[in-house]
C-alpha positions in Angstrom: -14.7 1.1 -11.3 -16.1 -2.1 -13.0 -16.2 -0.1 -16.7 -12.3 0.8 -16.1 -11.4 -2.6 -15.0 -13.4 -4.2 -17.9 -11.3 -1.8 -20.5 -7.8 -2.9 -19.7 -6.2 -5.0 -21.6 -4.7 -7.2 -19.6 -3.7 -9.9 -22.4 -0.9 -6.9 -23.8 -1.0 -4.3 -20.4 1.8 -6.3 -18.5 2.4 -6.1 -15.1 0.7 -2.1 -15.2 -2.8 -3.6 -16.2 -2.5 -6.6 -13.8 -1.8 -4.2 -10.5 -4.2 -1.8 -12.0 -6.9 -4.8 -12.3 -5.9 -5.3 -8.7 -6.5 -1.6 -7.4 -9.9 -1.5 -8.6 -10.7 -4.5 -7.0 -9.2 -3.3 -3.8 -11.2 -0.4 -4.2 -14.4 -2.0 -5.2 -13.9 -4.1 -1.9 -13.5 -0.7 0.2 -16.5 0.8 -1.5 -18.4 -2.6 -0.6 -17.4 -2.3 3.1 -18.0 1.6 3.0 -21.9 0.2 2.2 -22.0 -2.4 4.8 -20.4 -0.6 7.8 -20.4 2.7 6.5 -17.3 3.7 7.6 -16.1 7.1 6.1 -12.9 5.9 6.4 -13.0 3.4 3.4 -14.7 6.2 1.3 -11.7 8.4 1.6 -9.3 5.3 0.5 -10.8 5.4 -2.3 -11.7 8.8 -3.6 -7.5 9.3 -2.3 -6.5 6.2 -4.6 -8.3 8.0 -7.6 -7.3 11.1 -6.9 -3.3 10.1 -6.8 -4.1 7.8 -10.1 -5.9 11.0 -12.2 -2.4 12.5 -10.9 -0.4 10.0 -12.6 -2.5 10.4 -16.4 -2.2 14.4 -16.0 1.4 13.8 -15.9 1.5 12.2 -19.1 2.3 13.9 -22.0 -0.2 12.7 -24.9 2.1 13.9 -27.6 4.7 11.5 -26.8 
């Protein structure tokens, strides 16, 4: 999650990069309470947030 957030550009991404930058760090925060509490629950947030975003960049035609 770090790497992803550390490659956008959030100088040229607009408001896309800026909510993405925000989801990771939602989800880094969920991971970090997964560890401390370990509640499952947190650890299905997340893996359901990257699930739905891999949905998103499947959708998208590279050719365009």
């Amino acid at each position: 999650i770090t790497v992803l957030a550390g490659s956008l550009n959030t100088k040229d991404g607009g408001e896309l990069a800026d909510n993405l930058v925000e989801l990771y760090d939602y989800s880094k925060r969920c991971l970090n309470q997964y560890l401390e509490d370990k509640n499952i629950a947190k650890l299905e947030e997340v893996k359901s947030i990257f699930e739905k975003l891999l949905e998103g960049w499947s959708g998208i035609d590279p050719k365009k």
